[in-house]
N, C-alpha and C positions, 0 to 999 in steps of 0.2 A: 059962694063959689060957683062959677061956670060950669055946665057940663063936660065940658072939654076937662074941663080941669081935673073936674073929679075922676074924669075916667084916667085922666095920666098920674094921679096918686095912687089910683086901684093900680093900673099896669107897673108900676115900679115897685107898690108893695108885692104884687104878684110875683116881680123879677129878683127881688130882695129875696123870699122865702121861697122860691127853687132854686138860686142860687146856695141861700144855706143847707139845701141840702147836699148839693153838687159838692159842694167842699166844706165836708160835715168835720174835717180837722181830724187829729189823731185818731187812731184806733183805741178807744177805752176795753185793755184787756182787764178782764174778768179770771174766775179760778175757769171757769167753763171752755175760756176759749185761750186763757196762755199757751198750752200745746198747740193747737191747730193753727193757729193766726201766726203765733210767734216761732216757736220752734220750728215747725214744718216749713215754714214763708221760702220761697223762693226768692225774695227778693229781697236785700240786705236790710235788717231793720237798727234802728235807734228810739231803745225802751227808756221813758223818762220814769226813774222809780222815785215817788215823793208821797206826802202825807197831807191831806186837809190842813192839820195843825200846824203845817211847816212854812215859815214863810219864806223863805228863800225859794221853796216850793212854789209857791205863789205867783213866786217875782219871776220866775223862770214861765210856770204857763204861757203868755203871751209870746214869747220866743219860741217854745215848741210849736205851738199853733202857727207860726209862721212858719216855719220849718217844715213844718206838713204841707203849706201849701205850693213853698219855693221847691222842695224834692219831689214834690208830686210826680210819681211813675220811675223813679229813679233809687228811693228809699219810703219802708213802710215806718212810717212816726206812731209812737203806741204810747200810751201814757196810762201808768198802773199806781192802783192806790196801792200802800203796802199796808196798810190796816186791813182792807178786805181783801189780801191776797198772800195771807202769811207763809205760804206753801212754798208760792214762785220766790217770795225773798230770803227763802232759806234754800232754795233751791239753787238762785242766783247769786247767794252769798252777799247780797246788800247791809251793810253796817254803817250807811248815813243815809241821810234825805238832805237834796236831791241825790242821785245817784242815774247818771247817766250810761249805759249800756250798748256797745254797739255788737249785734250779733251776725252773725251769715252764717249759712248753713245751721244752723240750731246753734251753733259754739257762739262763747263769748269772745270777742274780737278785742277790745278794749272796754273799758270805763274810766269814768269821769268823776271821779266827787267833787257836791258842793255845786253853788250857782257857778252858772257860764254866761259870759258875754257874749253878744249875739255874735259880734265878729269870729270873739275865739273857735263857738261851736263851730261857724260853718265852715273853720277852716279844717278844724277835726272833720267835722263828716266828710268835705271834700277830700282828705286824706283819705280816708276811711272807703269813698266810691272808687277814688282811685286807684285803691290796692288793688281791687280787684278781687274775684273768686280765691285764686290760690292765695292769698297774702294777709295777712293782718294790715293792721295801720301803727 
């Protein structure tokens, strides 16, 4: 391989991993940070609640992740294990995986049970931006 060359596989690995970090994808809540990130959030969020062991859970991942990057600055995407988080799922009242949540102001605005299609979500979250502060969806 050419020097030139090498140097332009260095530079786009380089641009690859600061780019992953620039859009690190959902917010992984924790017991530590559920209050602070979530509750307190300013800005409307949609908590995906699911399990390692779930696959529907699974199959939904790659949809959130995209979700996080198409709402970017408009909705916080958060994605919570409910094995290490038994606290916020009692708190939250979750009784399946997946279980989709959309909150403002600290309150639960809607949820979602069960896999979502990419379309159906985004037409729930766009409901859901568009309510607006005072309004549910």
């Amino acid at each position: 391989m050419r020097k030139s060359a090498k140097i332009g596989v260095w530079l786009l690995a380089a641009f690859v991993a600061g780019t992953a970090r620039l859009f690190a994808g959902p917010l992984q809540v924790t017991p530590d940070n559920f209050k602070a990130k979530l509750l307190k959030s300013k800005a409307p969020v949609l908590l995906d609640v699911g399990a390692t062991w779930c696959v529907p859970c699974r199959q939904m991942a790659p949809i959130i992740e995209k979700m996080s990057g198409l709402y970017s600055g408009k909705l916080l995407v958060a994605e919570m294990d409910a094995d290490k988080n038994p606290g916020a799922v009692e708190q939250l009242n979750v009784q399946a995986f997946p279980t989709l949540i959309f909150l403002r102001g600290g309150k639960v605005v809607k949820t979602l049970l069960g896999f979502q299609r990419e379309k159906d979500l985004r037409r729930e979250i766009d409901l859901f931006l568009k309510a607006g502060p005072d309004q549910g969806s």
